[in-house]
Structures are given as C-alpha cells and as structure tokens.
C-alpha positions in Angstrom: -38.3 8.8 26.2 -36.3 8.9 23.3 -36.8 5.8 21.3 -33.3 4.1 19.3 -33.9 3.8 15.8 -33.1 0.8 14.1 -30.0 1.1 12.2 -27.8 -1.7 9.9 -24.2 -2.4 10.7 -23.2 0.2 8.0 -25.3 3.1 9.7 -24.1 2.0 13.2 -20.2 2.7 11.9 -20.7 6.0 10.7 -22.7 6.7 13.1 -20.4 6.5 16.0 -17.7 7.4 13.7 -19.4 10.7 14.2 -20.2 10.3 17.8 -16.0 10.3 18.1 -16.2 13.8 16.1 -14.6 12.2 13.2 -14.6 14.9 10.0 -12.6 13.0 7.6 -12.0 9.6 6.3 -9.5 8.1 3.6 -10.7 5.4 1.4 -10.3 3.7 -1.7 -13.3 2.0 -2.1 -14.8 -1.4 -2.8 -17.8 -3.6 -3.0 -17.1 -5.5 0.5 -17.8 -2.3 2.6 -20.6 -0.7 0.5 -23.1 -0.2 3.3 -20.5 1.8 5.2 -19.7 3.7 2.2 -23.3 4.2 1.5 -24.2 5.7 4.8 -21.2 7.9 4.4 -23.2 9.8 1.8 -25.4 11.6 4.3 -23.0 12.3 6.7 -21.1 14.8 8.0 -18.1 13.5 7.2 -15.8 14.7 4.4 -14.7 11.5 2.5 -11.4 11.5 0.2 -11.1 8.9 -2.3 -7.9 7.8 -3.1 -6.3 5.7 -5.8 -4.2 3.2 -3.5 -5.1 1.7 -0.4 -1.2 2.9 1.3 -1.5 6.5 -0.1 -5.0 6.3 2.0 -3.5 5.4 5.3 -0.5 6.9 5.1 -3.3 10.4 4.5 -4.5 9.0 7.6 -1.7 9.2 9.4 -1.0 12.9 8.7 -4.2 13.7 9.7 -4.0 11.9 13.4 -0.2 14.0 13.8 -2.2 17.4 12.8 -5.1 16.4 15.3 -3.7 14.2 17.7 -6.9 12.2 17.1 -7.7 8.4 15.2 -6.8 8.9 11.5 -9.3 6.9 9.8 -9.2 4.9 6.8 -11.4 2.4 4.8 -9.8 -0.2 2.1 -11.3 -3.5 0.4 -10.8 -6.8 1.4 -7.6 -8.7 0.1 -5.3 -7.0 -2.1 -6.8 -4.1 -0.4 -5.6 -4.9 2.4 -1.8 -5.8 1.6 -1.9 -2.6 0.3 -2.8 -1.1 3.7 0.2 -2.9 5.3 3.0 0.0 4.5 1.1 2.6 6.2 -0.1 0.5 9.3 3.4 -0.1 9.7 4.5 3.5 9.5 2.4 4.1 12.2 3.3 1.3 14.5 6.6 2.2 14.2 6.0 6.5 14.5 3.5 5.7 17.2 0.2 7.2 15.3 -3.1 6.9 16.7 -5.0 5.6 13.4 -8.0 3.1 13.0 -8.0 0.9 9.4 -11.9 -0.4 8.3 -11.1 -3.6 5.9 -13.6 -5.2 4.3 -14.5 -9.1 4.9 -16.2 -11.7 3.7 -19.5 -12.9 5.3 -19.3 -14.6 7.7 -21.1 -18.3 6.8 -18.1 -18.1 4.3 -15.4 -18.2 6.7 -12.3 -20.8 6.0 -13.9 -21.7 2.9 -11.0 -19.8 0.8 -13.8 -17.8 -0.7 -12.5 -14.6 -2.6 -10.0 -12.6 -1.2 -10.6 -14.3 2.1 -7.5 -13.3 4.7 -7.0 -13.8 8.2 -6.7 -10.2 9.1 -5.2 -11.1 12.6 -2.8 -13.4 11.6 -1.8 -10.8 8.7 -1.5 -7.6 10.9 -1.0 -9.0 14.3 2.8 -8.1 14.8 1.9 -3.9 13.6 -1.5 -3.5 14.7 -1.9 -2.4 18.5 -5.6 -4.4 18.2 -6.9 -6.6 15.2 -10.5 -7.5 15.7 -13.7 -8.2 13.5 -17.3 -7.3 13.9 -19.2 -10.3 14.6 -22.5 -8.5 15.7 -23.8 -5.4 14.5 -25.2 -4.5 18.0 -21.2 -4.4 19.0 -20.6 -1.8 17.2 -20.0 0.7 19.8 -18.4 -0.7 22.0 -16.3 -2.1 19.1 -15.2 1.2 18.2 -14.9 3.0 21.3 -12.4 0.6 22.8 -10.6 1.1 19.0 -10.4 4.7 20.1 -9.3 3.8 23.1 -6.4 1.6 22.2 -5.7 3.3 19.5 -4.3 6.6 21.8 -3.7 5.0 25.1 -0.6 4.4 26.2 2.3 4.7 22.9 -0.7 5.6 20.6 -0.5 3.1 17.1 -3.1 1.4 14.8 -6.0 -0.9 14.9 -7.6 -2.9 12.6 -11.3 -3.5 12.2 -12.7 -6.0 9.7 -16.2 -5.7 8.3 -17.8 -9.2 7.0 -20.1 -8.1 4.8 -23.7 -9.5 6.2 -22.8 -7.4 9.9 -22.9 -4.2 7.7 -26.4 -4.8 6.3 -27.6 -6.8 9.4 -29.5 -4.1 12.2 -29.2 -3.3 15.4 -31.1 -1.1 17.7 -28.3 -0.1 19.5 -27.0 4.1 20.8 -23.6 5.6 19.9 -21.1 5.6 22.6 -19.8 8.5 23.9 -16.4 10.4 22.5 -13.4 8.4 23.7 -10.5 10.7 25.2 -7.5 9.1 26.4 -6.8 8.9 30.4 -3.7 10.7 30.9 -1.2 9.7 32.9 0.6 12.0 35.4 3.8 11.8 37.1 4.2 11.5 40.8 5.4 13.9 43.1 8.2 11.7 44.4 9.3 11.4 40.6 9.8 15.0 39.6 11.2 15.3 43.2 14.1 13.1 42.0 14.1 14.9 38.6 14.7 17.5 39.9 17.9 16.8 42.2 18.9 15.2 39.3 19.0 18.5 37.6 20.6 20.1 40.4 23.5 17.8 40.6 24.0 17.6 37.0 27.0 19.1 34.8 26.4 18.2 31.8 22.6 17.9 31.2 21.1 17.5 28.1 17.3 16.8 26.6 15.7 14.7 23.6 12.2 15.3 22.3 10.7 12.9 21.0 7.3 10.2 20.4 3.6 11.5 19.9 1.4 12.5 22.3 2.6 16.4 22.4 0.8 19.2 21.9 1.0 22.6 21.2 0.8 23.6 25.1 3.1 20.7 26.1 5.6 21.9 23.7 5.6 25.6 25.2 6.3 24.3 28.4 8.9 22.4 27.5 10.6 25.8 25.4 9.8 27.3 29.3 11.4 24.7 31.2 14.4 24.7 28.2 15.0 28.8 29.1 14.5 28.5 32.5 16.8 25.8 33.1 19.4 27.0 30.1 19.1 23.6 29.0 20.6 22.1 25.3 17.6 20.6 23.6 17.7 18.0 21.0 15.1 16.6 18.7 15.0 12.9 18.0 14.4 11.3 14.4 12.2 13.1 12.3 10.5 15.0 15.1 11.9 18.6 14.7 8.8 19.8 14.7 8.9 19.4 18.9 11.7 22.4 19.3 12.0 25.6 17.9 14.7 25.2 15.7 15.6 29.4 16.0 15.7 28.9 19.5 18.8 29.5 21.6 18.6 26.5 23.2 18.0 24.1 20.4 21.1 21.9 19.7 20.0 20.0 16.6 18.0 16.7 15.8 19.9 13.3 16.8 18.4 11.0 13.8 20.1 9.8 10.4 23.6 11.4 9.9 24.0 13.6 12.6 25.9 16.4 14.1 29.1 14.6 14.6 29.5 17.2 17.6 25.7 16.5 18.7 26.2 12.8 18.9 29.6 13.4 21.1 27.5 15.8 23.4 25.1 12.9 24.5 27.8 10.2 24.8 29.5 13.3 27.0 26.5 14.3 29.1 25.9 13.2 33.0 22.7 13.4 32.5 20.6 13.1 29.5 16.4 13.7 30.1 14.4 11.8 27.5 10.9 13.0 27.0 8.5 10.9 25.1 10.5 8.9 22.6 12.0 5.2 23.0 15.8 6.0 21.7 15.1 3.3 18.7 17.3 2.3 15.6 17.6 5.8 13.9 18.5 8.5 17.2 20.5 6.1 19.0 22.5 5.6 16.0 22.0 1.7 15.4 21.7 1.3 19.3 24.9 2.3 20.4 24.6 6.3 21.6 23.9 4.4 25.3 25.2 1.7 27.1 22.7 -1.3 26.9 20.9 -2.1 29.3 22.3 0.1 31.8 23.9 3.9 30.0 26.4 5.5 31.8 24.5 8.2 31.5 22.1 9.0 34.0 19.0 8.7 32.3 15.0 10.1 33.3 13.3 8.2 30.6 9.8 9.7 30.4 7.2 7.7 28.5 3.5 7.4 28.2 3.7 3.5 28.0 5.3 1.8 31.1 6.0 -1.1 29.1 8.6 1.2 27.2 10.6 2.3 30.4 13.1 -0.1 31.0 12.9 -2.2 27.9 16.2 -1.4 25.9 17.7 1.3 28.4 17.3 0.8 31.8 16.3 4.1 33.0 17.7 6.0 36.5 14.5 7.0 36.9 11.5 6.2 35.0 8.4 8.3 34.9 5.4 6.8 33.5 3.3 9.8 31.9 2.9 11.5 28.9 4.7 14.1 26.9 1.4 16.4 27.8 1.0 15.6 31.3 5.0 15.8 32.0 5.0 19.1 30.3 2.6 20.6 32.6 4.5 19.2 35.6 7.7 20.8 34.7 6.4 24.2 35.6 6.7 23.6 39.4 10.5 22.8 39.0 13.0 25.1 40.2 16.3 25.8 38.3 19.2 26.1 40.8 20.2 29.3 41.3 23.8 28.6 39.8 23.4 27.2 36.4 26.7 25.2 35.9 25.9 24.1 32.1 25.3 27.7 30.4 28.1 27.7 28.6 27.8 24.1 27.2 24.6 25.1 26.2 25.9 27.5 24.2 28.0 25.7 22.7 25.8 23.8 21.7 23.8 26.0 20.1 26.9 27.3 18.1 27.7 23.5 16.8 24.1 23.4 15.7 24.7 26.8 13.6 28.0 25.8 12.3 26.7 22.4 11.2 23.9 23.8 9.2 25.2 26.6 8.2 27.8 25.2 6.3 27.2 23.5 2.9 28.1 20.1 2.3 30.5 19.1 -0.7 30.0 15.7 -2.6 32.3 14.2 -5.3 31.6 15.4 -8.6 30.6 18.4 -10.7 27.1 18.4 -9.0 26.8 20.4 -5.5 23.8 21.0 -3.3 23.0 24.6 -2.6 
C-alpha cells in the first residue's frame, strides 16, 4: 500500500495544481503566500514573475484562450488584490476559464482589520464565477478540483481562492484529486431535428460565432457545415479568430463599428443561427441588432450555459450545448438540395471585401494606410 505523505497547505496546492497538468503560473509575488511560492521551486511548473498583479492575470487569461484550460495566477493580499480586479473582470465578461490564488491573512486574525485584511467575497463576488477560502488544508483538493470544475463548466469564467496564511504551512495527509475535465453538454436529437427544418425553410439565413469553449476541431466543422450549407458566416466582437477570414463564406465580424452592410444583413435575415456567444453590448450594437425579448428574427441560440438561452433574446429554439459538442453534431445535417441563399451569401462575401478593402479617410493631413 502506498502510504500519503504528509504535506503543508503550500505543498498540497502545487501539488494538485500539477495533478490538473498545470505548466505555468503567473505571479507577482508576496510574503502572504510564501509556502505556495516555496513549493513552486521544485516543481514542474514554469513560474513567470510579473511586475503588476493585472498584467499577471490578464497573462493568465491568454494562456486559458491558447489551452482552453484554467489560467492560473498568484497575487498578494490587499492592494494585490485590487490589482487583480481588471483582469478577473476581463474574463468574466470574455467568458475565460481562469483560477486567481490571493493571499490572506491567518485566520485567528479575521475581522480584526489586521493588515491588508479584505473580504475577498464581498470584493469579487459580482465577477468571480466562485469566491471561496481555504479554511483546512486537508480541503485542498477538493477545493481545487471543484475550482476547475466551475471554472470551465457551463460559460467558463474565473474563481477566486484565498490562502490565510497558517492553512499554507498547516499539513495534511491528504491525495491529489484527479484531473478535472468539463462534462459536455450535447444537443438532442429533437433539437437539431428542428434546426434543421429551420434551415430548410429559411431564405435568408445567416450565422454568428462567438463565446469560448471552441476548439480547433469544433471550428472545422463549423467551416464544413458553413460550405456545405453555403452559409454567410459572421464573427462576433473580438472573436475573428473563430472563422477563416479568406474564406468564401466569411461575411465579416459584427462588434465595434461595423460593416454598415453586415449589420443590415442580420436585421434582414429570416433566420439568424447563434453559436456560442450571448449577443451582448458590443455585437448587438448597444442591444438593438434584435428585437428584445422576442427578435423578429427566428433565432437557434446555441449556448453551453442554459441560463444564457433565453435571458436577453428569447430564442425560437434553444439548444443547450457547447460550441464543441454542437460542432460535432452538425455533421449529421443535411443541406437541402436547393440552396435558396447562394447568392446572398455571396454577396456577402463581396461587402466584406469591399469594406476592408477600401481605406478609410479621416479629417486632417494624417491618413491610415
């Protein structure tokens, strides 16, 4: 039998850090999380100091859009922590799987206003997905694997883990937990049933990409079901990357500023198929690109939250899975064999060449380009 070694608080982070096949960690670092810094030294893990506590999550957050995993990230207590704020709240908004490690106080010090004390749920409750505290260093993994969990189930975001300093050098002879993956959520038959007569019936079809969640497979079966189909593709704010932008069938990004043509395309369309993003502030042009709460559009929301379908735009169908699972489903769709939107797909193509082809003038001596 293999026996558990006794490990402190510090160890026990790290450890299971590794256990989640975390290879990099952002930090600036600080005397209220040294025992996790400390075992950090004989790990695996590659550690990048950085000079302020945003710059470190907002690293982070890159890294969980190149991996799809948790970015993680380590501040100091306090001022530390208001520092961490801006880039918890990019990726809340972005929806970006990302785990923050703030340091705490001890615990017998707790409501005494001892230095840089802060009530970490009170201060990050409205961004973070989950704010919670070690209180016993033989929680640790359960601790973190339900932060992994949280942190990419559903619309993926940040968590928030506070480390009092006497649970980091207090032991526990506890075993890692196992790697977290998130449980994906599939549509149902009946749902890409209706999709697809949907399609079939449609005119004047057009789909957004947007939201996290994708990768590179989902995306080249979306590009499939785009050719297949013949249908206009648009990208939603600041997620070009989603759509080939030399592709036939890509009709532009719908975010700050756009396509004047673009914008009257989705107002136009019978049916527009949204695929992983929510339609926020910035693509539906300050909320008025759709009819709230009902568009008169017919619109297949498709989201990996459920809590999302239905809240601003009340969807004509709703299908509760995400941009991976949705992707893969596609493939079993059938195009009709009359494709009545080909040449409004062209179209649109040519408005999105026009529109970037052509340089913009401004007032003034000074031109871009």
């Amino acid at each position: 039998m293999t026996t558990i070694p006794e490990r402190t608080g510090g160890q026990l982070i790290v450890d299971c850090l590794q256990a989640q096949g975390v290879e990099h960690v952002f930090c600036v670092p600080g005397e209220s999380y040294l025992a996790v810094l400390d075992a950090l030294h004989d790990a695996s893990i590659h550690v990048t100091v950085c000079r302020q506590e945003a710059g470190a999550v907002m690293m982070a957050d890159a890294a969980a859009r190149l991996t799809g995993r948790p970015g993680i990230a380590m501040v100091t207590r306090g001022p530390g922590a208001t520092n961490a704020s801006a880039g918890i709240h990019i990726a809340e908004h972005d929806s970006v799987p990302l785990i923050l490690f703030v340091g705490q106080i001890e615990t017998g010090m707790k409501e005494r206003g001892a230095f840089q004390e802060m009530d970490y749920k009170a201060y990050f409750g409205s961004t973070a997905k989950w704010v919670t505290e070690i209180t016993d260093p033989a929680r640790v993994p359960e601790i973190i694997s339900r932060a992994f969990h949280v942190a990419m189930q559903g619309r993926p975001g940040p968590v928030v883990i506070a480390l009092p300093e006497d649970m980091l050098v207090a032991t526990a002879q506890v075993a890692a937990g196992p790697r977290v993956e998130p449980v994906e959520t599939w549509p149902g038959l009946t749902q890409m049933a209706e999709l697809q007569k949907l399609l079939w019936a449609a005119k004047r079809p057009i789909a957004i990409l947007g939201g996290s969640g994708w990768s590179e497979k989902a995306r080249a079966s979306i590009i499939r079901f785009a050719e297949r189909f013949d249908l206009p593709v648009a990208t939603s704010f600041r997620r070009a990357m989603l759509f080939d932008g030399d592709h036939q069938n890509y009709a532009g990004e719908i975010g700050i500023g756009p396509n004047p043509k673009l914008k009257s395309r989705i107002e136009g369309a019978d049916l527009v198929l949204l695929i992983g993003g929510r339609m926020a502030e910035m693509p539906s042009q300050s909320y008025t690109l759709f009819d709230i709460p009902v568009p008169k559009q017919k619109l297949v929301h498709v989201h990996a939250d459920a809590e999302e379908l239905g809240r601003v735009y009340h969807p004509t169908l709703g299908i509760h899975a995400s941009p991976r699972a949705f992707a893969a489903s596609v493939e079993t769709l059938q195009p009709p064999q009359t494709i009545a939107w080909s040449d409004a797909r062209k179209a649109a193509r040519e408005d999105f060449l026009a529109w970037t082809d052509t340089i913009p003038t401004v007032p003034g001596e000074f031109q871009i380009g």
